[in-house]
C-alpha positions as CSV (number, residue, x, y, z in Angstrom):
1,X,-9.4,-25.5,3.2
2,X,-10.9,-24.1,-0.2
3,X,-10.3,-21.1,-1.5
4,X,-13.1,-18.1,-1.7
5,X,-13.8,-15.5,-3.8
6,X,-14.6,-12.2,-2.2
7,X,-16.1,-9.0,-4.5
8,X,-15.1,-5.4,-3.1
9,X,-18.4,-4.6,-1.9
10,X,-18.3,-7.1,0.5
11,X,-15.1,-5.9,2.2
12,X,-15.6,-3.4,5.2
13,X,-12.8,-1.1,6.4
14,X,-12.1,-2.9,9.7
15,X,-11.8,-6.2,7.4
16,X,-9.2,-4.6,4.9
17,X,-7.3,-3.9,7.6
18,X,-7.5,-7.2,9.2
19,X,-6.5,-8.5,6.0
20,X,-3.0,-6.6,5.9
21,X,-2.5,-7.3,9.6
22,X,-2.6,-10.6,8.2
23,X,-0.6,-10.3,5.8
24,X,2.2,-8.9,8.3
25,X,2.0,-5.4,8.2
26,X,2.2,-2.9,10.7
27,X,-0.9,-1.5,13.0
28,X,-1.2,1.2,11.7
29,X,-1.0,0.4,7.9
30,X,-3.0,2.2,5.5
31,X,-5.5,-0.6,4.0
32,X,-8.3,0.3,1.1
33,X,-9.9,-1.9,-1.0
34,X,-11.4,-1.7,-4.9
35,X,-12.3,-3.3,-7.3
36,X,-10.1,-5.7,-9.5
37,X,-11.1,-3.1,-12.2
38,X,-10.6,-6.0,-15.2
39,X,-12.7,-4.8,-18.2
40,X,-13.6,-8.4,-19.7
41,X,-16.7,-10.1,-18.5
42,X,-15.5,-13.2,-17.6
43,X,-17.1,-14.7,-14.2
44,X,-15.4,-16.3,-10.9
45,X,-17.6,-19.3,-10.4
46,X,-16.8,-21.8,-7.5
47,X,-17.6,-20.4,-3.6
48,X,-18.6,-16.8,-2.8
49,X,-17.9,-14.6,0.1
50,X,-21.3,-12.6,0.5
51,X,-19.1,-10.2,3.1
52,X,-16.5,-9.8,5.6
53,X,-17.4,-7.8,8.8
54,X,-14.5,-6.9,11.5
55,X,-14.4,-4.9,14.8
56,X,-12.2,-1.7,14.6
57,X,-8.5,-3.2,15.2
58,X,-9.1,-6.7,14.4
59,X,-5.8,-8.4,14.3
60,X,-6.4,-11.0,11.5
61,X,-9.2,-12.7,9.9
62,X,-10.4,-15.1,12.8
63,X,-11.7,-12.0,14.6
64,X,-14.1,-11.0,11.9
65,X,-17.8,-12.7,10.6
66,X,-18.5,-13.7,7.3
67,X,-22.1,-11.9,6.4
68,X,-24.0,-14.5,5.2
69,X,-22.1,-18.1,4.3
70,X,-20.1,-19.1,1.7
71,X,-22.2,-19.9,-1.3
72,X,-21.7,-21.3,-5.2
73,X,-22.1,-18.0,-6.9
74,X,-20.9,-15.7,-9.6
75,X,-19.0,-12.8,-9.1
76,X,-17.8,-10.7,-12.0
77,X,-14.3,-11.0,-12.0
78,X,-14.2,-7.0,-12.9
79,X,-16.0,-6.8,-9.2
80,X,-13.6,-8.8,-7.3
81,X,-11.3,-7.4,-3.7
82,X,-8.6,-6.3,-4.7
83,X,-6.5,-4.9,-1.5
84,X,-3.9,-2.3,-1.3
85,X,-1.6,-2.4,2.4
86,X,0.7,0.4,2.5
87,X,2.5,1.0,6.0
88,X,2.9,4.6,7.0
89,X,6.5,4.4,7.8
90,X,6.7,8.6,8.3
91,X,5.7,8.6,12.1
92,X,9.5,8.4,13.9
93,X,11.8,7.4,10.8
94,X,14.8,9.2,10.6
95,X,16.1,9.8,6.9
96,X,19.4,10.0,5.5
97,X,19.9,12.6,2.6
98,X,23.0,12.9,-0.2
99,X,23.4,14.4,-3.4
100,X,24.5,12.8,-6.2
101,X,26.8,15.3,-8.2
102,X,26.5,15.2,-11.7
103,X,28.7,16.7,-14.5
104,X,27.5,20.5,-15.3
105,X,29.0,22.5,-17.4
106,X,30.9,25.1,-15.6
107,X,30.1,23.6,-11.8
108,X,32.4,24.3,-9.3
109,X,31.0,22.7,-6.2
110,X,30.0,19.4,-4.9
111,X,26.4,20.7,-3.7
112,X,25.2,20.6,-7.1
113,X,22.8,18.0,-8.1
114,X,19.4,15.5,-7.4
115,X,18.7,15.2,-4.1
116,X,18.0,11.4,-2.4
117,X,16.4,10.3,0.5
118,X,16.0,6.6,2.5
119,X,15.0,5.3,5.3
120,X,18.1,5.5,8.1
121,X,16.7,1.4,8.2
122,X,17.0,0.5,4.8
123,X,19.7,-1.3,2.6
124,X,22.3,0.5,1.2
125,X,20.8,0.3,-2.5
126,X,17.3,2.0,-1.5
127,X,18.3,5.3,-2.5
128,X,14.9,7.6,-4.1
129,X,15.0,10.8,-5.7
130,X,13.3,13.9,-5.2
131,X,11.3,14.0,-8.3
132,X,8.9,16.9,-7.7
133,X,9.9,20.4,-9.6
134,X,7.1,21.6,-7.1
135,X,9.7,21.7,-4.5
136,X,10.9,24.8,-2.9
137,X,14.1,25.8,-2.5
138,X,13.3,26.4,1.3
139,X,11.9,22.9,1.6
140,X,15.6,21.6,0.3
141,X,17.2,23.1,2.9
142,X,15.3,21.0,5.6
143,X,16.6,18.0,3.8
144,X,20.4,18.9,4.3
C-alpha cells in the first residue's frame, strides 16, 4: 500500500504505543512521540495522516481509527512523528555486577576500580558503566 505521512500532533498516546507494539516491543514499553524537530522548511507533500486514535492497550495499528482520511497535504517536515519505544526492562531483571581493576598507583586490592552492570540476559560484550559521580558510596554496596 502507499506510504503516509503522519505530523506529531496527530499522534495520541494509545496510538504511540500501538505503534511500538507494532514494532515488537514489550507491553509495557515506554512510547512518546515529538516532533522530527528538523530546522529547514522543506515540506512532505504526497498523502497525509490528519490523526491516529487508539483504545488504551491497542496491540498494533489495525485496532486504532484514522481521524479524518488520508489526504494530499503538506506537512512541515520539522512537524513530522517522530517515535521514541523504549522497554522498561527494570521490573524483574536480575543484574550481574564486576569491577574492572585498573592500574593505581599504590593499590593493593582487587576491589578497586569502575563499577559495571548488565542484564543477567544479555551477551557477554554488554557490559555499562556506572558513570554517575552522584553516586553514594552506600548505593555501591547494593551493587556488590
Amino acid at each position: 500500500g502507499p506510504n503516509y505521512y503522519v505530523c506529531a500532533s496527530g499522534i495520541d498516546s494509545h496510538a504511540a504505543h500501538a505503534l511500538c507494539r507494532a514494532l515488537g516491543y514489550p507491553a509495557d514499553v515506554s512510547a512518546t512521540v515529538s516532533s522530527a524537530g528538523t530546522t529547514d522548511q522543506n515540506f512532505l507533500t504526497g498523502r497525509y495522516i490528519a490523526g491516529v486514535t487508539c483504545p488504551p492497550g491497542a496491540e498494533g495499528l489495525s485496532n486504532c481509527t484514522l481521524q479524518g482520511s488520508p489526504v494530499l497535504y503538506p506537512c512541515e517536515t520539522r512537524d513530522r512523528a517522530s517515535l521514541r519505544c523504549l522497554a522498561n526492562e527494570l521490573t524483574n531483571t536480575t543484574y550481574d555486577t564486576r569491577i574492572v581493576s585498573w592500574a593505581t598507583p599504590g593499590a593493593m586490592s582487587s576491589d578497586i576500580g569502575r563499577v559495571q552492570v548488565k542484564p543477567t540476559r544479555a551477551n557477554a560484550s554488554h557490559w555499562g558503566g556506572v558513570c554517575d559521580s552522584a553516586v553514594a558510596v552506600s548505593a555501591t554496596a547494593a551493587l556488590a
